[in-house]
C-alpha positions in Angstrom: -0.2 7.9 1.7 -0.9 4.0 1.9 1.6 1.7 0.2 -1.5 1.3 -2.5 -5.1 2.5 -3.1 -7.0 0.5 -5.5 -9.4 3.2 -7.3 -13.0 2.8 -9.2 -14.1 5.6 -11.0 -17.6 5.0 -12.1 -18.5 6.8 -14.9 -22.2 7.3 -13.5 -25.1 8.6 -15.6 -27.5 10.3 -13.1 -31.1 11.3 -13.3 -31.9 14.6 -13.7 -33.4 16.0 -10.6 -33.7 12.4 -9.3 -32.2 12.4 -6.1 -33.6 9.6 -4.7 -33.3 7.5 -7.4 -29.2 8.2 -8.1 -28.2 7.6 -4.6 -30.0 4.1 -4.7 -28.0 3.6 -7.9 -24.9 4.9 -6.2 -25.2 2.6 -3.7 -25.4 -0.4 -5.5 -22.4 0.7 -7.1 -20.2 0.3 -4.3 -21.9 -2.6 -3.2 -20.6 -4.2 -6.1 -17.5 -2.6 -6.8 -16.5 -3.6 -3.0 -17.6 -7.2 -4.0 -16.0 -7.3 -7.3 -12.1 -6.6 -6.6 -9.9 -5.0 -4.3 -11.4 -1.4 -3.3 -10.6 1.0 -1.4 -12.0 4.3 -2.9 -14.7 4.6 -5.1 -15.2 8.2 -7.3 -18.3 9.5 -8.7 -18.8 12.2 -11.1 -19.8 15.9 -10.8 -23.4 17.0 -9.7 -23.9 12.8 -9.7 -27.0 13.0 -7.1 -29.1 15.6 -9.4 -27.4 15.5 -13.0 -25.5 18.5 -14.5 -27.6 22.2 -14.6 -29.3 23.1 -18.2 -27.5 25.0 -20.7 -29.6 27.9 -20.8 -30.7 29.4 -17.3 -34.4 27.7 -16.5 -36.4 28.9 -13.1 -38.0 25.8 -13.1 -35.2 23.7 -12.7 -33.4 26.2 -10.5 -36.6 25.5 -7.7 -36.4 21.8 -8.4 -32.9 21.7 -8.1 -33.8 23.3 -4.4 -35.7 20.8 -3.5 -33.7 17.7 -4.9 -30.0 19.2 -2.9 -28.5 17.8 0.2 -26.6 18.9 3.3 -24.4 17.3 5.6 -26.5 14.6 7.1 -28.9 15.1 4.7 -30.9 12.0 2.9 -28.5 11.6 0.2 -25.3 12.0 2.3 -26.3 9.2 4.9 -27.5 6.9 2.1 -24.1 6.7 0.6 -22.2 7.0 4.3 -24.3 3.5 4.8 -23.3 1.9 1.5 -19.3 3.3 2.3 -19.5 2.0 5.8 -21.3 -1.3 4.9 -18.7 -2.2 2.1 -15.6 -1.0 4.0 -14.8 1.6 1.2 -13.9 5.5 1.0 -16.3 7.8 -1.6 -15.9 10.6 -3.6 -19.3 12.0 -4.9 -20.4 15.5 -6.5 -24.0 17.1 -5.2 -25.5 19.9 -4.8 -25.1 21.3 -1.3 -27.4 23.6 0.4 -26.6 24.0 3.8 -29.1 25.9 5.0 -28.2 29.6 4.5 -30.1 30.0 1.2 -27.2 29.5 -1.1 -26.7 26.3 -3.1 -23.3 25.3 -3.7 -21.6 22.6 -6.4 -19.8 20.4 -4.0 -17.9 17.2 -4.0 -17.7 15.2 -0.4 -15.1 12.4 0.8 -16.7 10.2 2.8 -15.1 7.6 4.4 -16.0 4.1 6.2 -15.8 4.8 9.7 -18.8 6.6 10.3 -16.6 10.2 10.3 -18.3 13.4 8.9 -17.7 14.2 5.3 -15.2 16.3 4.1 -16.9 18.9 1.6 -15.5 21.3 -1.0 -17.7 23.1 -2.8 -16.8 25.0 -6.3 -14.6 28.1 -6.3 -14.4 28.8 -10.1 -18.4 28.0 -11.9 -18.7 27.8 -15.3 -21.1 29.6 -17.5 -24.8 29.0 -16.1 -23.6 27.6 -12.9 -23.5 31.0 -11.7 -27.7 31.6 -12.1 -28.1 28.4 -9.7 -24.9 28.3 -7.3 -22.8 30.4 -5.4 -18.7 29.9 -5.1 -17.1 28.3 -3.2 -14.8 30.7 -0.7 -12.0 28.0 0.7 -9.4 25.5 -0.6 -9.0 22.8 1.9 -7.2 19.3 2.2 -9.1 16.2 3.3 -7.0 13.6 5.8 -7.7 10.1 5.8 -6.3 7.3 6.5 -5.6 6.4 2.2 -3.8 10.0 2.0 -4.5 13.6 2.6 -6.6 14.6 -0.4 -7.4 17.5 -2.7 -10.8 17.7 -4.1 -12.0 19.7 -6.7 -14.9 20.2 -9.3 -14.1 20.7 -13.2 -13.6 24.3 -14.0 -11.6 24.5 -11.0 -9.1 22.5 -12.9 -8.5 24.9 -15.4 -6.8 27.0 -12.3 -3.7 25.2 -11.4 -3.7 27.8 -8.5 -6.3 25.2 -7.0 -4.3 22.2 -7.2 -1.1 23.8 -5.9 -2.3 25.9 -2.9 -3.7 21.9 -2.3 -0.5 20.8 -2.7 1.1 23.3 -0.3 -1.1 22.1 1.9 0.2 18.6 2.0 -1.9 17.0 -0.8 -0.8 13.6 -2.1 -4.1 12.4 -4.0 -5.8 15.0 -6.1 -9.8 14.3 -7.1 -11.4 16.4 -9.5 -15.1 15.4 -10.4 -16.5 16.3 -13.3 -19.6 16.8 -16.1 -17.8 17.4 -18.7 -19.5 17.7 -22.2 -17.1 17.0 -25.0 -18.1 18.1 -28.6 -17.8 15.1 -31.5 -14.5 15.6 -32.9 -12.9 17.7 -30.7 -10.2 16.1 -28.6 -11.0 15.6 -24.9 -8.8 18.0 -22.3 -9.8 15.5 -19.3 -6.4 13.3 -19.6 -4.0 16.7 -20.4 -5.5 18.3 -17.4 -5.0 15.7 -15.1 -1.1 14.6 -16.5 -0.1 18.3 -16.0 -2.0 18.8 -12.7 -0.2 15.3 -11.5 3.0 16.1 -12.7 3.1 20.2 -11.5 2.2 18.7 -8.2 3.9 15.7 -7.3 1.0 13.9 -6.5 -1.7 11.5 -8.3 -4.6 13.0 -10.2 -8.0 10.9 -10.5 -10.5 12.8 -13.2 -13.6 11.3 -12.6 -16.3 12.5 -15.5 -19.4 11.2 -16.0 -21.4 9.5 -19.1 -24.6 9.6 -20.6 -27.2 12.1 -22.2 -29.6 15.0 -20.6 -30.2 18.9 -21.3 -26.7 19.9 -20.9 -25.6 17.5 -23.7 -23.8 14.6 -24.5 -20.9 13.5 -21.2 -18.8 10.9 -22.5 -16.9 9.4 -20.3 -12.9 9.7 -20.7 -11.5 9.1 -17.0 -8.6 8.4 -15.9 -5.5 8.9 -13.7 -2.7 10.3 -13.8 0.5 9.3 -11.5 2.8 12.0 -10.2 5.3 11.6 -12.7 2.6 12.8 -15.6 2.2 9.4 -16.8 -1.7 8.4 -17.2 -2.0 4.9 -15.8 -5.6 4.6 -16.5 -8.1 5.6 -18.6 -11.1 5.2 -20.8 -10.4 6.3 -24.8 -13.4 5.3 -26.0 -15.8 6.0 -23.6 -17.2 3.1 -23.2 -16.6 2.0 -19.8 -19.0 2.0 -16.6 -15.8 1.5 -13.9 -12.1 3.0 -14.7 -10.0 1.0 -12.1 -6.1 1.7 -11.0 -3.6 1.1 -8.5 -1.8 3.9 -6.9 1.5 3.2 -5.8 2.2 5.4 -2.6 6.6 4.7 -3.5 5.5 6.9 -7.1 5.4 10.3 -5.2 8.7 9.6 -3.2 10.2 8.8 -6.8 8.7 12.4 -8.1 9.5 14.2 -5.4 13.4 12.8 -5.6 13.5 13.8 -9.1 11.9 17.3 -8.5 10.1 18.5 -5.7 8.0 20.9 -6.2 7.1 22.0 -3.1 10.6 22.4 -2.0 11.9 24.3 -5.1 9.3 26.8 -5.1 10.2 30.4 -4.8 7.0 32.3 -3.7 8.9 35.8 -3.5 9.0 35.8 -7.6 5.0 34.9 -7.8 3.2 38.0 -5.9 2.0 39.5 -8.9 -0.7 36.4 -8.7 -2.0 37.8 -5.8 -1.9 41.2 -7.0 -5.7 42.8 -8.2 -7.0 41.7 -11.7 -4.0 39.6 -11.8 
């Protein structure tokens, strides 16, 4: 990992099934996010080029969703490639991916300044109606480049700490999870738990990127933040109020964790194959 990585989550608001329109908006978001402080990554939320799936299944959508999804150099992948390379920055975005097999897949890509292909993950664990309109994702990988070798993720996968620590395994120093998640007046917000524990079990930094704003699915409000390897949350939004979460990630923090306890090292995989076992 780099010695630092200065970070801007935007807490993005998509369209609903305005493809077009987001990734014009995305891109002037790291136009002036690049131009307004020291930038090296910039993370946007979950689903941010379509908006979030309704609550209750809808054909409709599901058809419009079809036509508003992207591939790998795809409209809405080389639109955001340009704004990356043009402002010198690494991006983390959430779409929906459709490759060209049929199946639509929740995905989240790293894309990175110099022109490389995207790194894609799509979803392994959907949520509710997610399953009517996508199909899971089958592989967890690790993304290299030259900020760190990074773990992405999408939402419900971060309820699995299988995800984040088969990531880890894998050499993962940066962990990004992208999300729409809808949090209900009152209740607390599990966006800055999940990311401490997932930092801390991991030895790594945790960036929860969630998005803001009001459509079908219901009210996203913000709450991002990041978490540094030790656990301790070194950024974040409380109110909800914010359009940009910034942080700097010290690269020395995960040589201090990893000193203290390293996971990785002290694992004991012999004791931990009923996970693998069926139903487990």
């Amino acid at each position: 990992m780099r010695d630092h990585i200065d970070v801007a989550i935007a807490q993005f608001s998509p369209r609903a099934l305005e493809r077009d329109t987001n990734v014009a908006l995305m891109a002037g978001i790291i136009e002036r996010e690049a131009a307004a402080a020291p930038t090296d990554l910039v993370v946007f939320p979950e689903l941010a080029t379509t908006g979030y799936v309704p609550p209750r299944y809808d054909p409709a959508f599901h058809r419009a969703l079809r036509t508003q999804s992207d591939q790998l150099g795809g409209p809405a992948g080389d639109a955001i490639g340009r704004a990356a390379r043009a402002a010198g920055v690494h991006v983390v975005y959430g779409f929906s991916e459709q490759p060209g097999s049929g199946a639509l897949y929740n995905s989240v890509a790293l894309v990175s300044p110099d022109g490389a292909a995207p790194r894609v993950q799509r979803k392994t664990h959907l949520w509710r109606e997610e399953w009517h309109y996508f199909t899971p994702g089958a592989e967890i990988r690790v993304a290299d480049s030259e900020l760190a070798r990074i773990g992405l993720s999408v939402c419900y996968d971060s309820r699995f700490p299988e995800v984040c620590r088969v990531q880890s395994v894998l050499g993962a120093e940066l962990l990004v999870c992208v999300f729409a998640l809808v949090s209900r007046p009152g209740s607390p917000s599990t966006l800055l738990t999940r990311a401490s524990t997932r930092a801390m079990e991991n030895n790594a930094f945790f960036i929860a990127a969630n998005r803001r704003g009001v459509d079908s699915a219901g009210i996203f409000r913000g709450g991002s933040g990041v978490a540094a390897p030790s656990g301790e949350i070194i950024a974040s939004d409380p109110d909800g109020t914010a359009e940009v979460v910034r942080a700097r990630l010290d690269g020395g923090a995960i040589t201090t964790a990893r000193d203290y306890a390293d996971v990785r090292r002290h694992r004991r995989p012999e004791l931990y194959r009923a996970l693998g076992a069926p139903g487990a």
